[in-house]
N, C-alpha and C positions, 0 to 999 in steps of 0.2 A: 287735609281731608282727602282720601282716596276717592277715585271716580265712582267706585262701590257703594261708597258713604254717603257721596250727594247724592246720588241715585234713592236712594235708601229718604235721606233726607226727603228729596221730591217725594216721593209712596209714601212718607208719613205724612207729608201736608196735604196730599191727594186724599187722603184716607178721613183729614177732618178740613177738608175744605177747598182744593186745589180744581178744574179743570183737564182731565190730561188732553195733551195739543191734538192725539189723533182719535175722533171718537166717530161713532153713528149716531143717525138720528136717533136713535131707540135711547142711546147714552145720553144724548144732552136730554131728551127728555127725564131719564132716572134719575141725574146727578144734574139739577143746574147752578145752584149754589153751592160753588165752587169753583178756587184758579185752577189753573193749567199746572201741568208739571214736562218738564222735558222730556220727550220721546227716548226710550232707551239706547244706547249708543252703541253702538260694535265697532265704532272706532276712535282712535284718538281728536278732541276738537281740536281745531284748528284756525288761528286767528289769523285772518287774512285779511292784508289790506289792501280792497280793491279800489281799482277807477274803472270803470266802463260804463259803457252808454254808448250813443250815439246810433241806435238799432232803429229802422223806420217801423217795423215790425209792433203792433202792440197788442196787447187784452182788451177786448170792447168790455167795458162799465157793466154790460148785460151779461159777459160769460159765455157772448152763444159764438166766440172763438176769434178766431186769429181775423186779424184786422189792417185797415195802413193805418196807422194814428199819426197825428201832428208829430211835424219835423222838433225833435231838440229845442229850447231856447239856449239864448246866448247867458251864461251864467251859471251855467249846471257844472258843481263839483269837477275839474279830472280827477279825482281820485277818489274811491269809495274804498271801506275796511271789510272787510269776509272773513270768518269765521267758518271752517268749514270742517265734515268728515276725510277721511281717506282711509283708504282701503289696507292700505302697509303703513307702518311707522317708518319715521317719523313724523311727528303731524309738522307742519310748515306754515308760518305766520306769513304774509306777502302782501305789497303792495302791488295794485293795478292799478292798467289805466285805464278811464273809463270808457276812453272813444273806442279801442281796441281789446280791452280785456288783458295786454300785456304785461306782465310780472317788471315792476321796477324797481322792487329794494325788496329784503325777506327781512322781517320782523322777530324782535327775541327779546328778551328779559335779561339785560345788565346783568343781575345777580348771577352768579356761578349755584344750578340746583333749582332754581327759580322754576315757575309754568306759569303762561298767561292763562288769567279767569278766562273763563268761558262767558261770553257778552262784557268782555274785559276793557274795551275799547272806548272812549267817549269823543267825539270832535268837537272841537272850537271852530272861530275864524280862522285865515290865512294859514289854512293846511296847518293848524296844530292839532295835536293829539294828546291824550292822555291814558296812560294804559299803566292796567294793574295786573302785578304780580304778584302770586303767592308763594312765600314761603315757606318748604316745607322737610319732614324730617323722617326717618323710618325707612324701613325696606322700598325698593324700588314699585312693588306691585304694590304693595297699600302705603305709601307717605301720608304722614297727614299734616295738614297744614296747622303751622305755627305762628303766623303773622302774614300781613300782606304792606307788600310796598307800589307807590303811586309815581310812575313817572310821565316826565312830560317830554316828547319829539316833537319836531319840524320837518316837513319833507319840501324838500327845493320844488324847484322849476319842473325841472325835470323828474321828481319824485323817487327820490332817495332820500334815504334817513341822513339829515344833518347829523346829530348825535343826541341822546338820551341823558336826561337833567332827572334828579330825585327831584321831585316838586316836594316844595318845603309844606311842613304839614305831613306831610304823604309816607311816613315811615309808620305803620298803624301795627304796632306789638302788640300779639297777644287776641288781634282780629282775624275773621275773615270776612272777604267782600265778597256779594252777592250779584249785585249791578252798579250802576258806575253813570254819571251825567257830568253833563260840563257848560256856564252858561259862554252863551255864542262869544262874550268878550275874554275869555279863559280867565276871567279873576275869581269863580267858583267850581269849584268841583263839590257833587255829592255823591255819597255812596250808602247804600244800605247794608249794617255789619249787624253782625253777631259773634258771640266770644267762639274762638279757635279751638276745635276741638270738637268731642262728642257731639251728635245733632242733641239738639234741647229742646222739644214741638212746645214746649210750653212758655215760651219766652221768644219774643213777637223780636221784628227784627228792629232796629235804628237806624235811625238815619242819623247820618254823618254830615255837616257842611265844613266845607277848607277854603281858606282863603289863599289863592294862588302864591300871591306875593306875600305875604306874612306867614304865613303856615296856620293862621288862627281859625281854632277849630270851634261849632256848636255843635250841639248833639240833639234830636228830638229824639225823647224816649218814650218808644213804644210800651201799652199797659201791660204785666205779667198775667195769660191769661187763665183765669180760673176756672178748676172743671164744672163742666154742667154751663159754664157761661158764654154767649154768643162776645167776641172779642171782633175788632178790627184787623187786619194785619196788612201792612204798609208794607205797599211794594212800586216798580215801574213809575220811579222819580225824571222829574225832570224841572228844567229851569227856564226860566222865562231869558229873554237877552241879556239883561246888564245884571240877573241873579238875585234878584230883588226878590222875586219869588219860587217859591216849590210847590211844586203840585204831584200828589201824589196816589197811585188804585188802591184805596181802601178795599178789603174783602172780607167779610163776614167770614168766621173760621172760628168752630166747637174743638174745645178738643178732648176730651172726653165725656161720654154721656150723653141726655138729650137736650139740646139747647132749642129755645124758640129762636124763629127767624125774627133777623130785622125790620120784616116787610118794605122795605128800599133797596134788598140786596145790596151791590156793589156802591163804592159812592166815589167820586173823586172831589179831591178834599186837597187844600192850599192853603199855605203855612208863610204869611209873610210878618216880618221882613225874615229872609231863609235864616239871616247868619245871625239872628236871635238866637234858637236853639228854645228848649223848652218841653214841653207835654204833645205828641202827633195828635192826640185826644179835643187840643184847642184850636185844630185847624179850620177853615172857613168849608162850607160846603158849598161846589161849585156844582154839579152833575149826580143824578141818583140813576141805578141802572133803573129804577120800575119808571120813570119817564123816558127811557132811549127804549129799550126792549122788553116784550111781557117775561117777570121773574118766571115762569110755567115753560118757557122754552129757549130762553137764549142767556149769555152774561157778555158781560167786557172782559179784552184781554188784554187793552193798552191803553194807556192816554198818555198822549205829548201837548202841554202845554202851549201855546205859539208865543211868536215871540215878546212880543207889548203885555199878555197877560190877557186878551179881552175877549181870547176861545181857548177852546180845547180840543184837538181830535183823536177823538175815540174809535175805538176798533168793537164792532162789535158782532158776537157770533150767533145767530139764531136760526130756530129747527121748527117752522111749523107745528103749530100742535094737529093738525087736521092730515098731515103728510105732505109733500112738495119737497122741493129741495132749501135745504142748509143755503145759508146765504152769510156771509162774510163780507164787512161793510166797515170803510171812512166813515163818519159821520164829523162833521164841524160844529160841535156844540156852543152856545152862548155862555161865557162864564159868571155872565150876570143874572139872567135867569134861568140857565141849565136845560134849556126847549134846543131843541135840534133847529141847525140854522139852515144846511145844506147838506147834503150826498156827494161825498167827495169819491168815492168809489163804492162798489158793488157787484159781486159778481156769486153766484150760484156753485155749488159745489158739488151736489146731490147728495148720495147717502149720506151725511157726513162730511168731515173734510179733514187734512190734515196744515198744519200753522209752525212756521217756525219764528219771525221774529218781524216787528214794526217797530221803524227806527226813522231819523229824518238829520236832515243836514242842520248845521244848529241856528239856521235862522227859520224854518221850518218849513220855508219853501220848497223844498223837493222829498215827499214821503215812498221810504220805501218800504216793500213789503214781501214777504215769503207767503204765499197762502194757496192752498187750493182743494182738491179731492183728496180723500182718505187712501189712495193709490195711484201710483203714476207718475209721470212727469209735475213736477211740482214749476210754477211759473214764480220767479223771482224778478223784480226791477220796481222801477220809481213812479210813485203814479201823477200824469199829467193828462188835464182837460178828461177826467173818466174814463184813463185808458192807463195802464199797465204797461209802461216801455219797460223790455226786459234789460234787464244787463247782460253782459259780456263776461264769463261762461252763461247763458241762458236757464238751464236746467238746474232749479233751485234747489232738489231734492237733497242732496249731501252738503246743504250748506245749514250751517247753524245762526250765524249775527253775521249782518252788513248795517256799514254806519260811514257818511261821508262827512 
């Protein structure tokens, strides 16, 4: 699929149910019932594998600016993954480091023709990775993808790419990948597919589970959604440590006509044992958005599962109805009774704001985040004690996914 195509893709799901990442207050109030879609691109993305950190420099929780936040702890990732824009081709995958922001391996796709997905990256323990490529076919300005392949790297001490393994399983003919998880022991990998080829808005996506060491696959099959009917659609998977579980952002989404609301909007919803497979339709309800934010002005646009299974934290974005500023917020949810536990971050945006990606290290202790005002310097890095340590390049605006 050309860059054109997903594009196109996102504007049809935005059209029956998506969020776009940069909007004004006046928008989330028109449209809240509905995901995000990707900011439009002017350049090539770019998978980067960063490390950095070690900045005293942080975001006060409050927004009301630049701060000294708490030193580092001992245990923070060297190495985080980036995904970014650039201005000239080629676009260039890379490893950093996080104490410095140094380039220490550059990143590519085995297959000869190949392109890394964009949020193609998932991390395991002990600096493993797993990254998806797409296979693809046709003119160089529009290819379109024909399959996608899943491999698996190590990066040493020093962080260089040992070498890249096809993780068995992971040869998916005839797919394409969407988003990409990995539980913290790398014996699961999930991915949400849909068949290769034409966008289809009417056929919700799958999830995929792989068993690292066997190759064995389940599939949770999302419902075919009919017009006129309110449907779920399964996105922003993720896995608890040992993969036992999946939890996944459920989002209300019409796709033709007029559908009634769910009245719970968003829900995040978890499917155990993962490597069952089976109906996303049977999954457990863990978080509904009309108890985290009022449905009249905010939605979620992430959840990461932790790693035991026994929370959830949720990203969520809301616009006063009365006027104030947009607020973009952590929340630590209970996955037993779905009531908000704690405020793991928060910070004010004003008009508006603009979002590129929440991701976290895969035992979930270190969350990072891209978020901020609808123009400007946009603040990227990991949030610790209610403060926002940036990373190393700092200025998060042409960055698309970071994942340590």
């Amino acid at each position: 699929m050309s860059e054109t195509s997903r594009q196109l893709r996102d504007l049809l799901e935005a059209a029956v149910g998506e969020p776009p990442r940069t909007v004004t207050v006046q928008a989330v109030r028109r449209r809240v019932t509905r995901r995000r879609i990707i900011e439009s691109m002017a350049a090539a993305i770019v998978a980067v594998l960063v490390a950095g950190l070690g900045v005293a420099v942080a975001v006060r929780a409050s927004g009301s600016g630049q701060a000294s936040g708490p030193r580092p702890p001992a245990g923070v990732p060297r190495y985080y993954v980036e995904q970014g824009f650039r201005n000239t081709p080629p676009a260039v995958t890379v490893i950093r480091a996080t104490a410095t922001g140094a380039v220490t391996a550059t990143v590519h796709c085995p297959a000869r023709g190949a392109s890394i997905l964009g949020s193609g990256i998932a991390a395991a323990s002990h600096r493993t990775f797993f990254l998806v490529c797409e296979e693809q076919t046709g003119p160089r300005n529009d290819p379109q993808v024909t399959g996608s392949r899943i491999y698996r790297f190590h990066l040493t001490a020093t962080g260089r790419i040992a070498r890249y393994t096809l993780m068995p399983g992971g040869s998916l003919d005839g797919l394409s990948v969407r988003e990409v998880t990995a539980s913290a022991d790398g014996a699961e990998v999930a991915v949400t597919t849909s068949p290769a080829g034409p966008v289809n808005s009417s056929v919700s996506p799958n999830i995929m589970v792989i068993n690292t060491r066997t190759g064995t696959r389940a599939l949770w099959h999302g419902s075919v959604a009919v017009p006129g009917k309110m449907a779920l659609s399964a996105g922003e998977p993720s896995l608890t440590a040992d993969g036992r579980e999946l939890v996944y952002l459920a989002t209300p989404r019409c796709i033709r006509g007029h559908c009634q609301p769910t009245g719970n909007g968003q829900e995040v919803r978890a499917l155990s044992p993962a490597a069952a497979g089976g109906q996303l339709s049977s999954s457990r309800l863990l978080a509904r958005q009309s108890a985290l934010v009022p449905l009249a002005s905010g939605y979620l646009d992430g959840a990461l599962v932790s790693a035991n299974g026994s929370s959830v934290f949720v990203l969520e974005m809301n616009s006063p109805p009365r006027g104030g500023s947009t607020t973009v917020s952590v929340v630590k949810v209970s996955a037993a009774t779905g009531r908000p536990l704690r405020v793991v971050y928060r910070v004010p945006t004003g008009n508006g704001f603009s979002f590129r990606f929440f991701s976290a290290d895969p035992f979930r202790r270190y969350l990072l985040l891209d978020a901020g005002p609808p123009s400007g310097a946009m603040p990227n890095g990991w949030i610790y004690h209610r403060h926002l340590l940036p990373l190393s390049p700092r200025d998060g605006t042409n960055v698309f996914y970071e994942t340590w």
